[in-house]
N, C-alpha and C positions, 0 to 999 in steps of 0.2 A: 532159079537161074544161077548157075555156075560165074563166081565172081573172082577175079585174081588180083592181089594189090601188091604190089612192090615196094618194100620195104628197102631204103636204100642204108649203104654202111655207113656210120655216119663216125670220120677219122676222130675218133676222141679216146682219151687211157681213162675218162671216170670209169668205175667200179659199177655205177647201174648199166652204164652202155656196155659193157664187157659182158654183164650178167644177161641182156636183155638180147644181146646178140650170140651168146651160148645155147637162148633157148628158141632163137630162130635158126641158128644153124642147124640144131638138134631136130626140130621141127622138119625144116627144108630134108633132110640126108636120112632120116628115121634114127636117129642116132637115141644115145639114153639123156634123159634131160639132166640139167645141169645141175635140179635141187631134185631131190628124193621124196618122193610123194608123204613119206614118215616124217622129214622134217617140215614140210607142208603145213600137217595134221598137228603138230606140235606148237609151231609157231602161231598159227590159226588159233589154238588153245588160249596160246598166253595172249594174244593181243585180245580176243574174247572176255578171256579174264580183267583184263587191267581195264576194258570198257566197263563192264559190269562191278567193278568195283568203286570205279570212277562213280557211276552212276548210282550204288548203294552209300556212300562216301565210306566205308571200313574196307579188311581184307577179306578174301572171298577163299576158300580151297578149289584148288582145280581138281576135279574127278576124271583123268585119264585113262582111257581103255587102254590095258596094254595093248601094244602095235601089233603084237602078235594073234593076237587074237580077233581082230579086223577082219 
């Protein structure tokens, strides 16, 4: 069943409401989103990493595919 929710604008200058309403308006209009699926991939990396280090308690190297090669 086809569902539709309205997401209203909600008047605020923080920095995540700016972000989160970049990637609905992107969203709504087909537009390009507002973070780059490489930066995605990379941030996803390091916060990965800082769990898994957390959780071995030393440092860890991170083994990143180049993006190009994706």
């Amino acid at each position: 069943m086809q569902v539709e929710t309205v997401i209203p604008l909600v008047p605020n200058d923080d920095l995540w409401h700016l972000k989160i309403r970049s990637f609905l308006d992107a969203s709504k209009c087909g537009g390009a989103a507002p973070v780059s699926s490489k930066e995605i991939y990379y941030n996803q990396a390091i916060l990965d990493g800082i769990s898994k280090s957390s959780e071995i308690g030393r440092e860890i190297e991170l083994n990143l595919k180049d993006w190009d090669a994706i």
